[in-house]
N, C-alpha and C positions, 0 to 999 in steps of 0.2 A: 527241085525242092519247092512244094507250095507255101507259098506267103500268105497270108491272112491278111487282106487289106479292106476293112469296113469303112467307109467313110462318113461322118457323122456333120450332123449340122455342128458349125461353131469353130468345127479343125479349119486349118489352113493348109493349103495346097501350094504349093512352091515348084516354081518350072525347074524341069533337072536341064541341065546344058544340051541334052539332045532336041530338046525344041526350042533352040536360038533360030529357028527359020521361020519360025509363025511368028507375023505380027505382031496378031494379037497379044498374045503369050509370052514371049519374051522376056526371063526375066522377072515375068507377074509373080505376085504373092495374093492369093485367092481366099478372103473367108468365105468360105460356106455357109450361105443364109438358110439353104434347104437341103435334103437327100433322103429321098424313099423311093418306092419303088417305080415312080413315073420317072425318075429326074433326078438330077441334081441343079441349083442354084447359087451363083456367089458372085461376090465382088472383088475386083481387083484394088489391091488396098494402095498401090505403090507408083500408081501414074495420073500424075496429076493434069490435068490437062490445060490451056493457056488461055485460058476465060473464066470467068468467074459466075457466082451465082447471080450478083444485081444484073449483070447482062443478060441473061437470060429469062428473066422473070421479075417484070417491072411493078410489082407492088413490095419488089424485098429488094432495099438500099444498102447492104451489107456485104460487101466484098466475099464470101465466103468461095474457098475453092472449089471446085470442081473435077471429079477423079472420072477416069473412062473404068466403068464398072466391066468391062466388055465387049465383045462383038455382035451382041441379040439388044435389036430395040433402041441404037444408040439416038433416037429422035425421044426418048422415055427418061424422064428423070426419074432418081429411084436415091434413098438415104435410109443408112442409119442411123441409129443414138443409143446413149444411155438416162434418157429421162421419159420411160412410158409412164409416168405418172403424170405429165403434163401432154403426151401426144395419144388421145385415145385411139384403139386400133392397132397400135402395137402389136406386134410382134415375135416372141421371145428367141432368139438363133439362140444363145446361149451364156452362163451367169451374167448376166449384164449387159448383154447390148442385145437390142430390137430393132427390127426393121421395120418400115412402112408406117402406117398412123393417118392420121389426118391430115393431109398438106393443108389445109389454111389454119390450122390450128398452129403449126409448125411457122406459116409465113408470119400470122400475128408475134408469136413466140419472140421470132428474131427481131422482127419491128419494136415492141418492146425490151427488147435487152434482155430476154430472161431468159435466153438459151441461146449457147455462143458456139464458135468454130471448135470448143473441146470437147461439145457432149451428141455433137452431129456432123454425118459426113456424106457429102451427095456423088454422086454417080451417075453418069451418062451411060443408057446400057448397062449388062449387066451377061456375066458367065453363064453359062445353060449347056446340059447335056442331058439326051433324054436318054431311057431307062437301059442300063447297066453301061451305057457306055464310059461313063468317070469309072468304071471299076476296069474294064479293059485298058483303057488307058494307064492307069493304078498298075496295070499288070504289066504296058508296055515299058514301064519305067520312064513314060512320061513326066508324071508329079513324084515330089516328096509327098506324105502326109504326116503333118503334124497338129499337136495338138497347142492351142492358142493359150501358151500361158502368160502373156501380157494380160490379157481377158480386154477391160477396158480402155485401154493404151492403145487400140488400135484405133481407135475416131482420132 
């Protein structure tokens, strides 16, 4: 029987119990910031990791968490949000929440108080599969895929 499995920016991907042996993976719940026909991109929403943002980037005093976005690039800080009207460069994954922007726009932001740990979420690394392989996988019964109806509840 063929399953129809599109994967779209914005769904979440969810590890099925057959890949309790990766790592990385484990357990992850994955939004998907990008998917076309090079790739797919996303972040792991659900592992926080035991260091914070002021330690890592010393002009921002803000305790803010720090999530392991993935296995690709974990030396690369990477965030989203829900305020591209105040980070230009934005983004759009989907209704409401954006990735990327302008980091010192972003470091001011925090520095003044005007954007907090509910409308932004950072990540070390970040998910990456190049072209159709999320779908094979999709077909191994790797992932769930689901569609993100929290929308903004997930930063």
């Amino acid at each position: 029987m063929f399953k129809e499995l599109n994967p779209k920016k914005g769904q979440l991907l969810i590890a099925e119990p057959s890949i309790l042996g990766d790592v990385s993976f484990t357990r992850s719940v994955i939004l998907l910031a990008d998917h076309n026909e090079e790739g797919s991109v996303g972040f792991i929403l659900n592992k926080p990791l035991e260091f914070t943002l002021n330690e890592l980037v010393s002009e921002i005093t803000a305790p803010f968490t720090i999530y392991n976005g993935g296995p690709v690039e974990q030396d690369n800080l990477y965030f989203i949000h829900t305020v591209p009207h105040l980070i230009s460069g934005s983004i759009e994954i989907s209704n409401g929440i954006y990735w990327a922007g302008d980091f010192n726009e972003v470091v001011k932001l925090i520095e003044n108080n005007t954007i907090s740990e509910n409308d932004i979420r950072f990540f070390l690394g970040y998910s990456g599969w190049y072209s159709e392989q999320l779908e094979n996988e999709l077909d191994a019964n790797s992932w769930i895929l689901s569609d993100n109806v929290h929308k903004t509840s997930i930063i």
